[in-house]
C-alpha positions in Angstrom: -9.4 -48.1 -36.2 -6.7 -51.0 -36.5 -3.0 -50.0 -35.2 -0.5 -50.8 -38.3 2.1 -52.9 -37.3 5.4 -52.7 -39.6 7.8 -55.9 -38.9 11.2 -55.8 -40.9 11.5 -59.3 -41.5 13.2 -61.8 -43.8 13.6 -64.6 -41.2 11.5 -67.4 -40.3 10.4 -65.7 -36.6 9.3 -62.1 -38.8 7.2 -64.6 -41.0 5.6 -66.3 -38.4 4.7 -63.2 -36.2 3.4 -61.9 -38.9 0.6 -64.3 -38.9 0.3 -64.1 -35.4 -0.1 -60.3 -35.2 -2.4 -60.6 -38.3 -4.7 -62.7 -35.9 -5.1 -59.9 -33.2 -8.4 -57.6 -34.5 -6.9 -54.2 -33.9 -3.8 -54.6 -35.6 -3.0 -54.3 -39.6 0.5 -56.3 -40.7 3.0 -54.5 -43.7 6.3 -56.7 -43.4 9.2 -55.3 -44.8 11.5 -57.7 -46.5 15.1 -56.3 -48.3 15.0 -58.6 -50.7 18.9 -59.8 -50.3 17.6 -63.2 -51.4 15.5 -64.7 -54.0 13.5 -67.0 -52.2 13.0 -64.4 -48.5 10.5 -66.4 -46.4 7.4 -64.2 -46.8 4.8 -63.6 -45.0 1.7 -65.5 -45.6 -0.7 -62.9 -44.7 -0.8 -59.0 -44.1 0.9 -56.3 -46.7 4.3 -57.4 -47.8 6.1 -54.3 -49.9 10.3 -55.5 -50.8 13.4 -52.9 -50.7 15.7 -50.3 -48.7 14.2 -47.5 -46.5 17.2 -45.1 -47.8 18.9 -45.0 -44.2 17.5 -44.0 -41.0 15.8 -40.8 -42.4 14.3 -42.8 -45.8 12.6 -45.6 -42.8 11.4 -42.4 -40.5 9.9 -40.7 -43.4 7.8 -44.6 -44.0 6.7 -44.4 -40.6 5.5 -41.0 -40.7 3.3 -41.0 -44.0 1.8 -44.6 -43.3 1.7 -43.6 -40.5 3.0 -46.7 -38.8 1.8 -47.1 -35.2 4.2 -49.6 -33.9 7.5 -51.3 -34.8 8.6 -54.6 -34.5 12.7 -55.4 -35.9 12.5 -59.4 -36.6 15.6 -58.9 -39.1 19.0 -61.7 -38.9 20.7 -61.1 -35.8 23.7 -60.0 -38.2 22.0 -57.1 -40.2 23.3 -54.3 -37.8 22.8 -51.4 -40.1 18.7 -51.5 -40.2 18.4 -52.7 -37.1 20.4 -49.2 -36.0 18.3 -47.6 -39.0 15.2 -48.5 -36.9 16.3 -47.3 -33.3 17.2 -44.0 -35.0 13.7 -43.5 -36.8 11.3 -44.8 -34.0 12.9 -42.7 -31.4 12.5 -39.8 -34.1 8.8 -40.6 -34.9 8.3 -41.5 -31.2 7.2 -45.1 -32.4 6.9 -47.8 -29.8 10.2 -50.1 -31.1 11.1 -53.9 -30.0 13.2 -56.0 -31.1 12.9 -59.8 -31.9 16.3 -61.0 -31.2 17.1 -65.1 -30.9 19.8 -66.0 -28.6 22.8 -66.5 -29.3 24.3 -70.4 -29.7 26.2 -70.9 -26.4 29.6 -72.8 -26.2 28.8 -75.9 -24.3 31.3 -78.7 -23.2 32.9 -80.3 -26.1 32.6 -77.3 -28.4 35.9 -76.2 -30.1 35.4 -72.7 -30.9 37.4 -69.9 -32.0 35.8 -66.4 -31.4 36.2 -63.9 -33.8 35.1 -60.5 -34.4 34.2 -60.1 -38.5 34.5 -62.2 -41.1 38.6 -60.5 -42.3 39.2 -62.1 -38.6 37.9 -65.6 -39.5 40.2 -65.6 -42.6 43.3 -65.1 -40.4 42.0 -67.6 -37.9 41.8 -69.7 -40.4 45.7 -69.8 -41.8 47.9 -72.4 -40.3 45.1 -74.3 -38.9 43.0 -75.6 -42.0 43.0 -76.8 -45.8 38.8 -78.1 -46.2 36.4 -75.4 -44.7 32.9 -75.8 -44.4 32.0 -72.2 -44.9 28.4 -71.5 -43.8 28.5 -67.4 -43.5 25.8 -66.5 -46.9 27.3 -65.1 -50.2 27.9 -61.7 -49.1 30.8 -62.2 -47.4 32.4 -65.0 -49.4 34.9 -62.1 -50.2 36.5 -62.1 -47.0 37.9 -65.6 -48.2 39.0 -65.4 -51.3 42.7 -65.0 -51.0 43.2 -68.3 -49.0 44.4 -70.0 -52.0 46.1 -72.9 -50.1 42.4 -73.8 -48.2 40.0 -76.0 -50.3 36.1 -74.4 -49.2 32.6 -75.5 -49.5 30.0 -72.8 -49.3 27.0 -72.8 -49.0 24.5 -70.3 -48.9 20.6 -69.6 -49.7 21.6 -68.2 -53.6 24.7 -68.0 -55.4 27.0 -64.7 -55.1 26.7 -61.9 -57.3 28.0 -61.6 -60.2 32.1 -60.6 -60.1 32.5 -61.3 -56.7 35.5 -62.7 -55.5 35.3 -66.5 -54.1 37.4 -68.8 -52.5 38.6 -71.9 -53.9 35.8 -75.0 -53.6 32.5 -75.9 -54.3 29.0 -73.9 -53.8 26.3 -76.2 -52.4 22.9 -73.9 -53.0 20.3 -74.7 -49.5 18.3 -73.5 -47.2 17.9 -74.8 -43.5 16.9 -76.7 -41.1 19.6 -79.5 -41.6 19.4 -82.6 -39.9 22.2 -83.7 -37.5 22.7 -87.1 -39.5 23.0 -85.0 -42.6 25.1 -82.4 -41.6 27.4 -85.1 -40.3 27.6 -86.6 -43.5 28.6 -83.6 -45.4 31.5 -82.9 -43.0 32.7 -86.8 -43.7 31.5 -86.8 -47.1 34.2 -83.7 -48.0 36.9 -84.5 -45.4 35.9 -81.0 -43.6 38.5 -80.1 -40.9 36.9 -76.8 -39.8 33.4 -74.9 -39.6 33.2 -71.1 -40.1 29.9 -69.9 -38.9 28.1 -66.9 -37.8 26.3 -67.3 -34.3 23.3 -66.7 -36.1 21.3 -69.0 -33.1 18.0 -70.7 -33.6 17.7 -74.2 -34.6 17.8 -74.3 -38.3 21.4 -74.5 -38.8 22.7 -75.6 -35.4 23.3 -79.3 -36.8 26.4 -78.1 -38.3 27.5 -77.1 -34.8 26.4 -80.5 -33.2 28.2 -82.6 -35.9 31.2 -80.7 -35.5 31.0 -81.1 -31.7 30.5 -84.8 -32.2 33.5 -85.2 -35.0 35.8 -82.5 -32.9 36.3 -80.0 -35.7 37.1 -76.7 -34.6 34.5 -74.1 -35.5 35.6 -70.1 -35.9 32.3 -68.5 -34.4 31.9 -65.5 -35.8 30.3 -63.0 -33.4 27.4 -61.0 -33.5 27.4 -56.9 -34.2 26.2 -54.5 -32.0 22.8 -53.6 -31.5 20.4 -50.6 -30.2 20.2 -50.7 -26.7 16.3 -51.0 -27.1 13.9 -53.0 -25.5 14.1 -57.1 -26.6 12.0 -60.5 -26.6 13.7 -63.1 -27.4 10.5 -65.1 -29.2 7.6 -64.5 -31.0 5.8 -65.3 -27.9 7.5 -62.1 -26.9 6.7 -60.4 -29.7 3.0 -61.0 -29.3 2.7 -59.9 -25.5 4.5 -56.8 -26.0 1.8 -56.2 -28.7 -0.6 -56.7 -26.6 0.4 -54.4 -24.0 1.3 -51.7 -26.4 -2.4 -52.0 -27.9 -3.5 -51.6 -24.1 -1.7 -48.2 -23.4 -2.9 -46.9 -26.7 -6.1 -47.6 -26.0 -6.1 -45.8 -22.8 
């Protein structure tokens, strides 16, 4: 009998080990997406199914009446809660339980960062030292912002906020990454941007923005990541896909 393999996805990595587990024999793909966003990259094979768990007990119950044999988190380095969901409910179901976790951007020389720890941080950061923000941090936490009435912001994010949420002052550019360095430069010139907020969401999609500030000298507040289970980690899909393998391996024996 195939193993079934549940990934919680919703990045580019979850979508493309997702094809790549598909292609092992034993194994049976159902990727998990949120469905924050209305255009998630999805899978292009194996089960997909879209929503919550309901907490740690909702995602144990899942991998109980599946059953789900083994569990892969691929979700954005930033969304701590299901990533602790999912430590908490594979150690309950004794579920064998990586996690597919980019690195982190790293400062080189040249880089002006400020480190923060949240986004409430960044806002503070941000008084005194700017008045046009390029703010690349998605729509959920364009909150954080909104009282900076003196700063001018462009956002930009995947889809537009919700519906009576509180923005900040500026335009809304709608896209989805990668960006080219040549084009990322030209936004920051284009809109006289004096200062980046970003979360250290690493990979290479949106790292142009960090290049063309390093090039222009524009500070960037770096907004750092959460927290996460103290679980075992691959840092690829390559990873992903030998730790697979050598689960499949011991449950065969």
């Amino acid at each position: 009998m195939k193993k079934r393999l549940l990934i919680l996805g919703g990045t580019g990595d979850a979508a493309e080990l997702a094809v790549r587990a598909s292609q092992i024999a034993e194994i049976e793909v159902i990727s998990s997406l949120a469905g924050r966003t209305q255009q998630p990259f999805t899978p292009k094979t194996g089960t997909v199914r879209i929503g919550g768990f309901g907490g740690a007990a909702g995602l144990a119950a899942f991998l109980l009446d599946r059953p789900i044999d083994l569990l892969i988190d691929a979700t954005h380095p930033f969304a701590a809660q299901i990533s602790a969901n999912a430590a908490i409910a594979a150690a309950e179901c004794n579920v064998p339980y990586l996690m597919l976790v980019r690195p982190a951007w790293e400062r080189v020389e040249g880089d002006r960062w400020i480190d923060v720890a949240s986004h409430s941080e960044a806002a503070k950061a941000l008084l005194g030292l700017s008045q046009r923000v390029f703010l690349t941090i998605g729509r959920q936490e364009l909150a954080a912002f909104a009282g900076l009435d003196a700063i001018w912001f462009l956002m930009r994010a995947i889809d537009p906020p919700a519906l009576n949420t509180p923005v900040p002052n500026g335009k809304l550019l709608l896209a989805r990454g990668p960006f080219s360095l040549e084009d990322e430069r030209q936004l920051l010139l284009e809109y006289q941007i004096d200062t980046i907020v970003s979360k250290n969401s690493g990979g290479g999609a949106t790292y142009a923005k960090i290049a063309a500030a390093r090039e222009l000298g524009l500070p960037v507040v770096m907004v750092q990541r959460p927290q996460i289970p103290d679980v075992e980690q691959v840092a690829d899909v390559e990873g992903a896909i030998a730790w697979l393998i050598k689960q499949l391996l011991v449950i065969s024996y």
